[in-house]
C-alpha positions, 0 to 999 in steps of 0.5 A, a space after each residue: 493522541 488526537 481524536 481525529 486521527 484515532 478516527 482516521 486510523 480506524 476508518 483506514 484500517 477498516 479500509 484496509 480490512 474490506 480491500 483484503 476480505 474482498 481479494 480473498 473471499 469474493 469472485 472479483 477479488 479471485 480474478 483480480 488476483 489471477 488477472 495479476 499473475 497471469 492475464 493469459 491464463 485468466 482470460 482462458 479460465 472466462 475472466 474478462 480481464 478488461 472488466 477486470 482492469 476496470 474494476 481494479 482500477 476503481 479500487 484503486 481510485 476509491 482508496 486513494 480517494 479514501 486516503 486522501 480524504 482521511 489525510 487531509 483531516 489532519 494535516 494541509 493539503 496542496 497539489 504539491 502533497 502529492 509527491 512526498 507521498 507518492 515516494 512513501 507510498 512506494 516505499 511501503 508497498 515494497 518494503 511490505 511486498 507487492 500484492 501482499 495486503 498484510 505486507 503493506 500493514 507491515 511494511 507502513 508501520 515498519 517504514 513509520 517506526 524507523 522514521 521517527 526514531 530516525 528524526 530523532 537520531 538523525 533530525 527530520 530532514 533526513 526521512 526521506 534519505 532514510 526511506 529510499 536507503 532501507 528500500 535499497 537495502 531490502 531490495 538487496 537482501 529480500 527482494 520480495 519485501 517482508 512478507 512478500 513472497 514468489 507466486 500467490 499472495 
């Protein structure tokens, strides 16, 4: 395996590994998850919930600039790059379950393993097929994704 991409794995799993210590462990990730589930309730218990749209929304932004920066190590990247990867990127996040951090780890190396063993059945072009077709099939068998579940993540 390339260097650069064992070093780029590491960094997003270590990514991966602060965003989660920071849901569980700290004030702002508590609020964020509270702002998450109900605002309402949130803004009554003192949270500043446009604070915290604020903030969530600079996570957000970092990672993406994080994968993005960790992405173009190893392969070419153009403003075209973007939707093929978005469309993946939903795809993860609702196989894995929403809000759940361990359940996109899941659901990146589930959705990762079946298209490589599908472009090796099926061929390459059909990755994306694939894709939408185990999402539709989740969405109606689990709706809530592999390790997503009602309430509190």
């Amino acid at each position: 395996m390339p260097i650069d991409r064992l070093i780029s794995m590491a960094f997003a799993l270590a990514l991966v590994g602060l965003l989660y210590a920071l849901l569980r462990g700290s004030r702002i990730g508590r609020a964020i998850i509270a702002v998450r589930m109900d605002r309402e309730a949130a803004q009554l218990m003192g949270v500043k919930v446009a604070r915290i749209y604020a903030i969530t929304f600079g996570l957000g932004a970092a990672m993406a600039g994080a994968a993005g920066s960790l992405f173009s190590v190893m392969f070419p990247i153009s403003p075209e790059t973007g939707n093929a990867l978005l469309g993946k990127a939903f795809v993860i996040c609702v196989l894995g379950g929403l809000g759940s951090v361990p359940g996109v780890m899941v659901g990146g190396l589930t959705l990762g393993t079946i298209e490589s063993y599908s472009a090796l059945f099926f061929g390459p072009e059909y990755s994306v097929t694939i894709s939408f077709t185990l999402l539709i099939l989740l969405l109606m068998f689990r709706p809530t994704g592999i390790m997503g579940r009602r309430g509190f993540q």
